[in-house]
C-alpha positions as CSV (number, residue, x, y, z in Angstrom):
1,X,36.0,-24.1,-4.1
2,X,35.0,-26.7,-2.2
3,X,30.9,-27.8,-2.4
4,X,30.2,-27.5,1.6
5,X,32.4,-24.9,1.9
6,X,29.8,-23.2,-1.0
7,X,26.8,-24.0,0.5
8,X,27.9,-22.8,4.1
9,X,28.5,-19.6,2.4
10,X,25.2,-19.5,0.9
11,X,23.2,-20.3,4.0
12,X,25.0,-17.9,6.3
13,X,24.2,-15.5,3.7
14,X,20.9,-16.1,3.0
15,X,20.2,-15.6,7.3
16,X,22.4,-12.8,7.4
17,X,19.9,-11.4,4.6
18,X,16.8,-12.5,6.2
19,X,17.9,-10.8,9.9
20,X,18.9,-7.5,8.0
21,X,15.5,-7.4,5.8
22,X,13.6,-8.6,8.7
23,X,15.6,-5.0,11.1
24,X,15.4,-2.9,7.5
25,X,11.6,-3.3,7.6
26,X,10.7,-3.2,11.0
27,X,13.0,0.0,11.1
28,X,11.1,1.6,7.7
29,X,7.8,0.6,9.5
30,X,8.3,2.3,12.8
31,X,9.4,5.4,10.8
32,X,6.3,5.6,8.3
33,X,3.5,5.3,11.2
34,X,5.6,8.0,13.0
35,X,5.6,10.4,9.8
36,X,2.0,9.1,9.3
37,X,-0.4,7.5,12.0
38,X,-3.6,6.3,11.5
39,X,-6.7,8.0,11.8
40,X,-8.6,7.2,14.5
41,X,-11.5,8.6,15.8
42,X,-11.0,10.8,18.0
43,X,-8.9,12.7,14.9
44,X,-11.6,13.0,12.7
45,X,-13.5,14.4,16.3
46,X,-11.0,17.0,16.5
47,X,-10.8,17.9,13.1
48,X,-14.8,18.2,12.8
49,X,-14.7,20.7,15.3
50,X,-11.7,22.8,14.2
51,X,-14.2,22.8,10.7
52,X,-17.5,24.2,12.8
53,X,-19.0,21.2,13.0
54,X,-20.6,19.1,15.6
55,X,-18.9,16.0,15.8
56,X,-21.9,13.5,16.7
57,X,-21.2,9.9,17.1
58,X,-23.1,9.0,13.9
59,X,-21.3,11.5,11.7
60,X,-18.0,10.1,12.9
61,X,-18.9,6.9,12.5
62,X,-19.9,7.4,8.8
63,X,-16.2,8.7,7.9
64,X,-14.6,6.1,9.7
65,X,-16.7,3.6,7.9
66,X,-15.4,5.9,4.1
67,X,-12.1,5.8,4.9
68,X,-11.9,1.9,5.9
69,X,-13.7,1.7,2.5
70,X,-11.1,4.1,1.0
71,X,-8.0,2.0,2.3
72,X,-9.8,-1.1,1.0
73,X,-9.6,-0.2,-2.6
């Protein structure tokens, strides 16, 4: 086989892998925030009331602030 004809090969490959990786992700992405979006606040609101609490602004923002600290682990 011929050397540039080789190396071609291997750069069209390699960007043909990079686009599909690039589409494969974005793709898996889009689909896992669907299944599973983030909690904001007014969620934690909504769920604090379906509980019997009352959702005040300091008590939401102390679990926002434990569950920041519980994704940064």
């Amino acid at each position: 086989m011929n050397l540039g004809l080789a190396i071609v090969l291997i750069i069209v490959a390699l960007g043909i892998g990079l686009v599909g990786g690039f589409y494969g992700a974005r793709a898996y992405m889009k689909k896992y925030f669907k299944d599973n979006p983030p909690i904001n606040e007014d969620m934690i609101v909504a769920m604090m009331s379906q509980m019997g609490q009352k959702p005040s602004a300091k008590k939401v923002n102390q679990v926002m602030n434990m569950m920041k600290h519980q994704q940064g682990r």
